[in-house]
C-alpha positions as CSV (number, residue, x, y, z in Angstrom):
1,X,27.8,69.3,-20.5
2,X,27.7,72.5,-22.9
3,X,28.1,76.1,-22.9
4,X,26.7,78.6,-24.6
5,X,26.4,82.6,-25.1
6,X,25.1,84.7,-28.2
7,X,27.0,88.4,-27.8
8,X,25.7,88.7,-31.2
9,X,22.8,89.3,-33.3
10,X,19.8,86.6,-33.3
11,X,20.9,83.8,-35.3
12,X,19.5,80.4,-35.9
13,X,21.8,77.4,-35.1
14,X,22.4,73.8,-36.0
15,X,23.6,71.8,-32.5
16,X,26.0,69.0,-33.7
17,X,27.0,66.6,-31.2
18,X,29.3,63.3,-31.2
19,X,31.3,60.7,-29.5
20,X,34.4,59.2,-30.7
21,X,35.1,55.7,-29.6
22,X,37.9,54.4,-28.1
23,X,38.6,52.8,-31.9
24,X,38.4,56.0,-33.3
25,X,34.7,55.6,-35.3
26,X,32.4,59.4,-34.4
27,X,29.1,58.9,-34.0
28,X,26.4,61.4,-33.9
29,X,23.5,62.0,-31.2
30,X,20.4,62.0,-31.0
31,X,20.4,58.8,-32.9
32,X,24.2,57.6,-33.1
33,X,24.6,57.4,-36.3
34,X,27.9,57.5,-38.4
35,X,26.5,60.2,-41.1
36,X,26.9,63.8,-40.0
37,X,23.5,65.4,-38.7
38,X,22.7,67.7,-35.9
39,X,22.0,67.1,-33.0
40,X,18.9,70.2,-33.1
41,X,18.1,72.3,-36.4
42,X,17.3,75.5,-36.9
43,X,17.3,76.5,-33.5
44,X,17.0,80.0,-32.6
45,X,19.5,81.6,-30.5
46,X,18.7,85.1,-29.7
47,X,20.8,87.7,-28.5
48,X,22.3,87.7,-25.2
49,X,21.0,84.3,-24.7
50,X,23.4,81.8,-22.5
51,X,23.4,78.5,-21.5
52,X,26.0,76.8,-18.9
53,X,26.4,73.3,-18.1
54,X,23.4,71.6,-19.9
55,X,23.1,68.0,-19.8
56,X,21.0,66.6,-23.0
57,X,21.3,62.8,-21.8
58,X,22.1,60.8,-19.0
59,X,22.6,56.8,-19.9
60,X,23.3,53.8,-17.8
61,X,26.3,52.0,-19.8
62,X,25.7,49.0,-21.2
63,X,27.4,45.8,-20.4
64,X,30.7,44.8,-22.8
65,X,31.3,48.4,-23.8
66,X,35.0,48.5,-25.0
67,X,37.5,50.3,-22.4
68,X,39.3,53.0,-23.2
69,X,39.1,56.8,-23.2
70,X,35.5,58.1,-25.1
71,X,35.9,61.9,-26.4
72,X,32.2,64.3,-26.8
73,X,32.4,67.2,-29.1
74,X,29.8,69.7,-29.3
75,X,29.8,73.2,-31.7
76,X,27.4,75.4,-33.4
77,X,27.0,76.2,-36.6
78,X,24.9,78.5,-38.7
79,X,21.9,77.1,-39.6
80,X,22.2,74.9,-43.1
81,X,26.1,75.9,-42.9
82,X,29.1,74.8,-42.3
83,X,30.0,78.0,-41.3
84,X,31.1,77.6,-37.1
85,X,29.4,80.0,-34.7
86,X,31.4,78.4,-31.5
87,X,34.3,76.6,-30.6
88,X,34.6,73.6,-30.3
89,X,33.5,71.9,-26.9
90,X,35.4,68.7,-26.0
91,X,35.0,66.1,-23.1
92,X,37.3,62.9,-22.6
93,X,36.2,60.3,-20.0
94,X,38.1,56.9,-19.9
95,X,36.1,53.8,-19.5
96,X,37.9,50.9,-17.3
C-alpha cells in the first residue's frame, strides 16, 4: 500500500514502483522488468490531492518462489525527471 498528499501546486508525476528480491535483483511493476520505468506517467496530481493506503495489485504467489524477505519501494517524481517529489515508501514482507 501507498500514500500520498500534494500540499503543493499541481504537478504532474511519474509513479515508480519495485520489488527487490531476496537475491537482491529490483524489478519494476507494471511489467517486472529489470530497466527502470514507471509504474504511471505523466500523472496529474493536483493540489490538495491525497491518497492513503492504495493497493495497485493483489497476486496469488506462485509455486517455488525463493524464501526470504521481498522489499516494495514506491516514490514520485516529477514528470520526465529525476527530480523526487516524495519520499521514499518501503515495505518488507519475508516469504517462508
Amino acid at each position: 500500500m501507498i500514500s500520498a498528499t500534494n500540499t503543493g501546486g499541481d504537478i504532474d508525476v511519474d509513479l515508480y514502483i519495485a520489488i527487490m528480491l531476496p537475491d537482491g535483483s529490483l524489478w519494476f511493476w507494471p511489467e517486472f522488468i529489470s530497466e527502470v520505468s514507471p509504474g504511471f506517467s505523466m500523472t496529474p496530481m493536483p493540489r490538495g490531492f491525497s491518497m492513503s493506503d492504495v493497493v495497485f495489485f493483489r497476486m496469488e504467489l506462485p509455486g517455488g518462489l525463493p524464501t526470504g524477505t521481498y522489499t516494495w519501494f514506491a516514490m514520485f517524481f516529477g514528470y520526465g525527471s529525476q527530480d523526487a517529489v516524495s519520499n521514499l515508501a518501503r515495505s518488507d514482507w519475508t516469504f517462508e
